[in-house]
N, C-alpha and C positions, 0 to 999 in steps of 0.2 A: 235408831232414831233418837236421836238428844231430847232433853225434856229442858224447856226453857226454862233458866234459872231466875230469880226474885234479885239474887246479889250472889256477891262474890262467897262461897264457900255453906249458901244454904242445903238447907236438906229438907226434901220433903217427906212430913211427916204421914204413917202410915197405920194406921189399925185391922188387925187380922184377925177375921171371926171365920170358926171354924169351931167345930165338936170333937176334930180328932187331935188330942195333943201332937203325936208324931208329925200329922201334916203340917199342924198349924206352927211349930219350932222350926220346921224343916222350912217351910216358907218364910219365915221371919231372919234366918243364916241365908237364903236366897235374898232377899230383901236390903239385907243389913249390904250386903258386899260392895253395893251399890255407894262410891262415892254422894250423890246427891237423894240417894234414899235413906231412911231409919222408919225401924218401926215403933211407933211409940204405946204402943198396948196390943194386948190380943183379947178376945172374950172369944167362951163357946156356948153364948146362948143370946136369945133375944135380950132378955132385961140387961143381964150385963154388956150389951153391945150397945144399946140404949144408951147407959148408962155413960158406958166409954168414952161415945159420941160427942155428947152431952158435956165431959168434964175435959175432955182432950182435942176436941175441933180438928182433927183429922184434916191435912191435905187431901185421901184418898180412904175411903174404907175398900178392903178387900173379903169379900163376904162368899159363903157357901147357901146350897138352897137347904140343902137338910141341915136343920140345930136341935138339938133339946127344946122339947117342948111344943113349937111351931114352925112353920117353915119358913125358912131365908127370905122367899119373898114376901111374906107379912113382915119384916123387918124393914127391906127395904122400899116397902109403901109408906110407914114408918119415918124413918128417917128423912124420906125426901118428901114427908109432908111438913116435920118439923125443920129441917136444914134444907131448903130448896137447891142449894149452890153446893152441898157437898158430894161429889162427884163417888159414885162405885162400882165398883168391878167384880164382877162373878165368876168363881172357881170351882168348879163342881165335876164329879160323876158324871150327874143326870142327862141325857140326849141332849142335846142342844137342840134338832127339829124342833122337841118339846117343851123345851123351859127357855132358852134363849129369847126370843119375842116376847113371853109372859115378862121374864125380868127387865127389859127395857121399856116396857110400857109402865111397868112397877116404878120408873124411876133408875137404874142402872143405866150405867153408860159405855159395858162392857160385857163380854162374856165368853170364857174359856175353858176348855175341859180341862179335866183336869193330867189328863192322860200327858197333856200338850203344854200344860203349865212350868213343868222345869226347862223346855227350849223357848216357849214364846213370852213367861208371863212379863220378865220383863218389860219388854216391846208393848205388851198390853197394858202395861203402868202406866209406863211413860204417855203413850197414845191418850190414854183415858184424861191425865193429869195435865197434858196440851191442849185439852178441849175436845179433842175428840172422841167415834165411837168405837171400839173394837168389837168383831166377832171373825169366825171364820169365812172362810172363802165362801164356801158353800151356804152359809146362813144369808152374806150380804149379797151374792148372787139371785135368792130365791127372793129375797125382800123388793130387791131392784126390778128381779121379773115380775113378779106380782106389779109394782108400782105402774110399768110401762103394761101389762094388761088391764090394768084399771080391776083389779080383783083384791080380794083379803083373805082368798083361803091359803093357808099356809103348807108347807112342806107334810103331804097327808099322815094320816098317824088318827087313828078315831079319838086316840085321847085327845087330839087338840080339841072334841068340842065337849070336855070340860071344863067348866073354873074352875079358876086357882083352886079355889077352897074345894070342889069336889076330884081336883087333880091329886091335892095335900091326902085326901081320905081314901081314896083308891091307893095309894102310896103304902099308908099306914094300913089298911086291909089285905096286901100284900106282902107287909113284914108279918102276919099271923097276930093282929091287933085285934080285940073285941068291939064291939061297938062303944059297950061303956068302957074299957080304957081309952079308944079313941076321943070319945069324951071327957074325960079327964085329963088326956094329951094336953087336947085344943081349948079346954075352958069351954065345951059343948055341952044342952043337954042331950039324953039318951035321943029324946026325942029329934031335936036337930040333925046330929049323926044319920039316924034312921031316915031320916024325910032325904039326905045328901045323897043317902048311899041307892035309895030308890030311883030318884034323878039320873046316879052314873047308870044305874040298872038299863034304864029307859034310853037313854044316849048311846048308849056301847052294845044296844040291842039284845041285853041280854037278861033270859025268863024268872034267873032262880039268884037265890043268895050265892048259894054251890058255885052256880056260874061265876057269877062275877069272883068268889075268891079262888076259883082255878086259875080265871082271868088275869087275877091281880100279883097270885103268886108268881106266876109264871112271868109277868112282865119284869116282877121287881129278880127275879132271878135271874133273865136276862139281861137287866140291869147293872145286875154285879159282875156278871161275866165277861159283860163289853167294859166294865172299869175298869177290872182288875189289869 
């Protein structure tokens, strides 16, 4: 799919936020090859992505949900509170069941694994950058069914019924995170943290602290397993 050009010999311009140097170089030599693409910064955290934004006016951010500090999607709540019109695309790990919907409701106007990133992301630039949405087959299928059943429950998964922010904290309780580093993660007090992590408790059905970090372990390491 061609990406409609502005004039003869533009290029649009592209900002790469990601955490992991390797990926994020690696996507930016994907990126660059692109007659009508360049990337014109990369950042791997909120503030400097902010920052980025802010100073470089991006055709396109290209953004991950895990950064330093806080999660991708607090960024781009962010961004598409202060740049309404600037268009972004997600690159991630993370299930898509589970974080794709969260990040378009966030303001994203894409969303890719990352598995699938070196054959499609392309196509998902371009798409994004022509106005349109990008996700997978199976994400805009289950969105469309829901739509024609007049329902909002999404592609099951018990994490979908937590928020963002107590999805962000099961996350991070899963990497072997303490409550007070969590809190120091997220600019949280102890006490907030604690009051989140009781909520997931109550949502995900489960009695003991114990639980939930077997719970949590055990997701985030099938997590890795399905990325890698």
């Amino acid at each position: 799919m061609k990406t409609p050009r502005r004039g003869p010999g533009h290029r649009y311009r592209i900002l790469v936020v990601d955490d992991h140097p390797i990926f994020r170089h690696g996507l930016a030599q994907l990126i660059s090859q692109e007659d009508d693409l360049e990337v014109c910064g990369e950042a791997e955290d909120y503030h400097d992505a902010l920052k980025a934004a802010s100073e470089l006016l991006p055709d396109l951010i290209v953004v991950d949900i895990t950064l330093k500090e806080t999660s991708g999607i607090e960024l781009i709540k962010e961004i598409h509170r202060r740049f309404k019109e600037m268009p972004m695309l997600v690159i991630s790990m993370h299930d898509e069941t589970l974080y794709a919907e969260r990040t378009l409701r966030a303001g994203a106007r894409g969303y890719i694994m990352k598995q699938e990133a070196s054959e499609n992301v392309i196509s998902a630039i371009r798409k994004v950058l022509s106005g349109g949405i990008y996700t997978s087959h199976r994400i805009t299928d289950d969105i469309m069914r829901r739509f024609l059943e007049g329902t909002s429950e999404p592609l099951e998964s018990p994490l979908n019924r937590l928020t963002d922010r107590e999805l962000e904290i099961f996350r991070l309780i899963g990497e072997g995170l303490s409550i007070s580093e969590i809190g120091r993660r997220l600019h949280l007090s102890v006490k907030t943290v604690g009051t989140h992590r009781e909520r997931i408790k109550e949502k995900l059905n489960l009695k003991s602290a114990t639980e939930l970090l077997r719970y949590a372990l055990h997701w985030v390491e099938q997590e890795r397993v399905s990325g890698s």
